[in-house]
C-alpha positions as CSV (number, residue, x, y, z in Angstrom):
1,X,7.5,11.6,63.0
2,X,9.6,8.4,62.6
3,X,9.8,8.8,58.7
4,X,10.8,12.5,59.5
5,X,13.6,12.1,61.7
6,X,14.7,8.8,59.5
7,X,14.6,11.0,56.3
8,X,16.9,14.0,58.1
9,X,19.4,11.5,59.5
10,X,19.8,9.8,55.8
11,X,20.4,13.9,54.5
12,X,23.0,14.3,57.1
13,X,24.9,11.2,56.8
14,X,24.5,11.7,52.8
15,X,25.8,14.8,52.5
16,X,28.7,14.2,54.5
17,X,29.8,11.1,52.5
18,X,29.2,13.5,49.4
19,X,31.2,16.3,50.3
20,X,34.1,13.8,50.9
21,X,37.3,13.4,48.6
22,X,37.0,11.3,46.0
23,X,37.2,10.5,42.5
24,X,33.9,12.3,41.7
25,X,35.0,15.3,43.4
26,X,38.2,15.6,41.1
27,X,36.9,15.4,37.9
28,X,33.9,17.7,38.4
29,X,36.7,19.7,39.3
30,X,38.8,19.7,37.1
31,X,35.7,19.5,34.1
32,X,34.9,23.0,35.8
33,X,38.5,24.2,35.2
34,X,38.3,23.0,31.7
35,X,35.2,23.5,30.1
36,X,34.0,26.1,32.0
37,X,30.6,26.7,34.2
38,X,28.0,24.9,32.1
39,X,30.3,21.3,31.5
40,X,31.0,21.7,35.3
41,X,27.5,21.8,36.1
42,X,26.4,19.0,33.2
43,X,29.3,16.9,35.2
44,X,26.9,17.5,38.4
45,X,24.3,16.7,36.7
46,X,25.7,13.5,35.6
47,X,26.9,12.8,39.6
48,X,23.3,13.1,40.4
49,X,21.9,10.9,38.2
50,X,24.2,8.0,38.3
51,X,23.7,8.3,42.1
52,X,20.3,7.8,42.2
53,X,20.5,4.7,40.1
54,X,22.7,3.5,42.8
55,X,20.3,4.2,45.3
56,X,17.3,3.1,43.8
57,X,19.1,-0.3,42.9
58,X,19.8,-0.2,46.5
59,X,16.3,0.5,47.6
60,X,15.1,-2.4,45.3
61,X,17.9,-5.2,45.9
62,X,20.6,-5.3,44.4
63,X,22.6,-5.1,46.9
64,X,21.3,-8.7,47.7
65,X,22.0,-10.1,44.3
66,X,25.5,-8.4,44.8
67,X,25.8,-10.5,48.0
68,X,25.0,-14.0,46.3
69,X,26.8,-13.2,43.7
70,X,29.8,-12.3,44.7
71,X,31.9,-12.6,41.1
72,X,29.3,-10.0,39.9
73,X,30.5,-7.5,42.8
74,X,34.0,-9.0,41.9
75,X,33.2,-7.7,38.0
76,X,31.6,-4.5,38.5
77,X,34.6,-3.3,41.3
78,X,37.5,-4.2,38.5
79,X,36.0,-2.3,35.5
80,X,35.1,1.2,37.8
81,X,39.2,0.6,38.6
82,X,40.4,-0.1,35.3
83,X,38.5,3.0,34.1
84,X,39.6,5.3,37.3
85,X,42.9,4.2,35.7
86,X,42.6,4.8,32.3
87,X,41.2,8.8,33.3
88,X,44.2,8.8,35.8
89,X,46.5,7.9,32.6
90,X,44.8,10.4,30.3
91,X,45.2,12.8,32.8
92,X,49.0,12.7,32.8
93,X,50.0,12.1,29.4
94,X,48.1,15.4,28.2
95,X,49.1,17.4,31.6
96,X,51.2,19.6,29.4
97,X,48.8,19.5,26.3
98,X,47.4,23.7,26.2
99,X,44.1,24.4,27.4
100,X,42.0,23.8,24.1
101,X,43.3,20.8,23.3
102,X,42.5,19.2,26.9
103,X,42.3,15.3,26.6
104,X,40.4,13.3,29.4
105,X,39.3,9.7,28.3
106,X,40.7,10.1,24.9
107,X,38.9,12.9,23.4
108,X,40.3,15.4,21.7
109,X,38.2,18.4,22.9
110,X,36.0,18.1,25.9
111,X,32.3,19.4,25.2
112,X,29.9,19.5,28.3
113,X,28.3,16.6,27.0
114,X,31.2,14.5,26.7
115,X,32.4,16.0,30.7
116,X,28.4,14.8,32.0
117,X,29.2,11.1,29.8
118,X,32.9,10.7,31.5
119,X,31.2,11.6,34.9
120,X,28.3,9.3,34.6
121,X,30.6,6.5,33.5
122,X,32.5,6.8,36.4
123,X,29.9,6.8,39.2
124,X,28.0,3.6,37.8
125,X,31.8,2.0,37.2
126,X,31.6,1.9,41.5
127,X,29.4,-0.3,42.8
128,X,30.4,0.4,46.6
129,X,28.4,3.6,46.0
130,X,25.2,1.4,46.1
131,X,26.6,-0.4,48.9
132,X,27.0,2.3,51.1
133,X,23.3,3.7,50.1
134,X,22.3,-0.3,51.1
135,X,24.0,0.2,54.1
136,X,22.6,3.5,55.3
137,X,19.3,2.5,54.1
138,X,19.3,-0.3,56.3
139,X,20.8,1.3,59.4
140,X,18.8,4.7,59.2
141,X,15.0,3.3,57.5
142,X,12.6,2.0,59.2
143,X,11.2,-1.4,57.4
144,X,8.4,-1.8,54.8
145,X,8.7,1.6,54.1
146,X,5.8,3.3,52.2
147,X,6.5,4.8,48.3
148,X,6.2,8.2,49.1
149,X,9.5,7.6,51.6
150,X,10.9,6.0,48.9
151,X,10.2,8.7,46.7
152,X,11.5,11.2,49.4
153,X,14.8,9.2,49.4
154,X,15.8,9.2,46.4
155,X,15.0,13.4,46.1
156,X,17.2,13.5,49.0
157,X,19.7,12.0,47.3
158,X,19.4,13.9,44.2
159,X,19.3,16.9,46.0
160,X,22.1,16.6,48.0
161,X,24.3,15.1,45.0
162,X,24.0,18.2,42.4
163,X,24.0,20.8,45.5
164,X,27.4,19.7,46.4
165,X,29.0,19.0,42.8
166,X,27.1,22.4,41.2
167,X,28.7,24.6,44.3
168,X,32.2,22.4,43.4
169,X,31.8,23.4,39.5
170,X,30.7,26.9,40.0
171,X,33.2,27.8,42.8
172,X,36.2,26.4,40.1
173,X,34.9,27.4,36.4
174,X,35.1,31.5,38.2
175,X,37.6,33.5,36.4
176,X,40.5,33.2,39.3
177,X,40.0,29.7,39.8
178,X,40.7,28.8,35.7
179,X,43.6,31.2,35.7
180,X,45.1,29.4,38.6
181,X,44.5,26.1,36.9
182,X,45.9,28.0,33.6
183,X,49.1,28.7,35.4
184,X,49.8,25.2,37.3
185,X,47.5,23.0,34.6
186,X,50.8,20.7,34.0
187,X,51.0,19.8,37.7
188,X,47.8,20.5,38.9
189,X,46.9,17.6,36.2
190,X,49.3,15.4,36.9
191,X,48.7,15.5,41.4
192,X,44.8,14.9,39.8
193,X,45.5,11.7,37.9
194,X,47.8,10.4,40.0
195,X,44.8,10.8,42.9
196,X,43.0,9.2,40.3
197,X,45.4,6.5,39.8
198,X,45.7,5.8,43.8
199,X,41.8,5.4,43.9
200,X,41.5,2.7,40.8
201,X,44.3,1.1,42.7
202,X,42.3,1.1,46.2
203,X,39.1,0.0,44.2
204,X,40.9,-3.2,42.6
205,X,42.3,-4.3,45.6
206,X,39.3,-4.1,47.5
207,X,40.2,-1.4,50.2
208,X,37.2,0.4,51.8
């Protein structure tokens, strides 16, 4: 019952930290917008994955070696910013570039499988992620936990990761949604990169 009850409190407390603002949430946004249902969903996809490497580094130690280490937190924290920034810059040069000639990160025509390789980018370029699964593993597990919990965790994670993103890309690749970005794409891209830019900003100064 202990493993239970531990296992519904991590959902909870996951979800909730998913579901919040942040730079994940804009650009599977605004890859649904672009590309449409299946690069929103492949940009989900890509959420999920990178955040159970996170986790599982976090369930195996990393978060330790990040600790003793602390030029190798230092390191991984400036590149995720300098990249937030560089999408934040490609976002608002191209704001007024038309629909099929979109540019985020450089390309010249987003494909779903470029949208799921920008998205994975950015969630391994933050290594808080894995120190906030470290930290609600620690305050929500109970120790020496067996593999099938650990197993359980990290498809709870997954779970809740590409629930939340998929219901984000399907809810803004519909028809209304893209027409609305259609009509405001110059600033609706600009207020996105420049969210963008405020989080790389946050992340290289070291902000929680």
């Amino acid at each position: 019952m202990e493993h239970v009850v531990a296992l519904l409190g991590l959902a909870v407390v996951h979800l909730l930290a998913v579901a919040s603002p942040g730079p994940s949430t804009v650009l599977v946004v605004q890859t649904a917008a672009v590309v449409g249902r299946r690069g929103g969903l492949l940009a989900a996809l890509a959420m999920m994955v990178g955040a159970v490497i996170w986790a599982t580094a976090a369930l195996f130690g990393l978060q330790v070696l990040f600790a003793r280490f602390d030029w190798l937190y230092f390191a991984f924290r400036i590149a995720g910013a300098l990249y937030l920034l560089y999408l934040a810059a490609m976002l608002w040069l191209h704001a007024g570039d038309p629909l099929p000639e979109i540019k985020i990160g450089g390309a010249s025509r987003v494909t779903g499988w470029q949208g799921f390789l920008h998205a994975l980018v950015l969630q391994l370029s933050n290594p808080k992620i894995m120190v906030f699964f470290g930290s609600i593993f620690l305050s929500l597990l109970p120790q020496n936990t067996p593999a099938w919990m650990d197993a359980t965790v990290l498809l709870v994670v997954a779970l809740n990761e590409f629930a939340w993103f998929a219901l984000l890309a399907l809810l803004f690749s519909g028809g209304a949604a893209r027409a609305f970005y259609l009509r405001a794409k110059l600033w609706l891209d600009r207020a996105m990169g420049g969210v963008l830019g405020a989080l790389g900003l946050r992340l290289a100064v070291g902000e929680p």
